[in-house]
N, C-alpha and C positions, 0 to 999 in steps of 0.2 A: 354252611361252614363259616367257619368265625376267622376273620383276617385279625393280624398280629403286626402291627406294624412295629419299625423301628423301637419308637421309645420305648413300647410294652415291654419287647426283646429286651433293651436294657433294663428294662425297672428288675424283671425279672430275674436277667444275670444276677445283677448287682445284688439281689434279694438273695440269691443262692451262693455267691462268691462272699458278700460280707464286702466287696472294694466299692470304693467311688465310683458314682455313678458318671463324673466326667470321665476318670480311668476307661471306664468301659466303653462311651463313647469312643475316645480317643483309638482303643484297639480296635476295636468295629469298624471305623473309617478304616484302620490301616490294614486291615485284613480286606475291604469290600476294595479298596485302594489298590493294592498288592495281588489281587487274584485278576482284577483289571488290568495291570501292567504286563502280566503272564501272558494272558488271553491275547492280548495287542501285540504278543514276542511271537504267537503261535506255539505258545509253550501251554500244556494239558498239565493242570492242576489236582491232584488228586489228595482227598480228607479220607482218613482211614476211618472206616466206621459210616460215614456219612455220605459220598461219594465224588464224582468228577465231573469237574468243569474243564470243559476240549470246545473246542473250533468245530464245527461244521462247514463243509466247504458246498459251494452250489455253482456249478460251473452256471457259464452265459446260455440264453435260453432265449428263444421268440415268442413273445406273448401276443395276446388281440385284445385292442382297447374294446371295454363291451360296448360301449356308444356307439364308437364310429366304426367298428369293425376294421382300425387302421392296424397294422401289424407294428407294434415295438417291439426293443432289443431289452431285454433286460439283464444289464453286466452280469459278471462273474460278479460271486459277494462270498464273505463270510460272517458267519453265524455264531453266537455262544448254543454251546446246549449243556443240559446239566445231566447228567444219570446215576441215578441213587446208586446206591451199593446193598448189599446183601441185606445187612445189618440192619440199615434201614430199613428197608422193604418188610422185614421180618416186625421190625418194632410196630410200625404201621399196623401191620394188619393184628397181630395180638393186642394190638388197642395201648401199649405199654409210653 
């Protein structure tokens, strides 16, 4: 599987929209910007067609160092997680 980083993403846009390739930058930070602010609100983000970024929560939990077999506490945390949507999942797998 071939990774895609950022710039690709942009060249890419920008090759299919016809805008500046700064433009795109510019929205792509405020968009990866803005879904970060949400997430830090505990506010679920949802792209229609694409899917939803939400919080995962992991309550506090006792773990065992493997070494020393000492017992630690491991907080309460939370989590980003992403889940596609339909749409997705469909384009996926028809290869589209």
């Amino acid at each position: 599987m071939k990774t895609i980083r950022k710039e690709e993403l942009v060249n890419r846009v920008a090759e299919h929209t016809r805008l500046s390739k700064t433009t795109i930058w510019r929205v792509f930070d405020a968009v990866i910007e803005e879904i970060a602010k949400a997430l830090a609100n505990h506010e679920r983000v949802h792209i229609a067609r694409f899917g939803t970024f939400d919080l995962r929560h992991y309550p506090e939990r006792m773990g065992v160092h493997p070494r020393t077999q000492e017992i630690i506490p491991y907080p309460e945390r939370y989590a980003p997680s992403f889940r596609s949507s339909l749409t997705l999942k469909r384009r996926i797998r028809e290869g589209k």
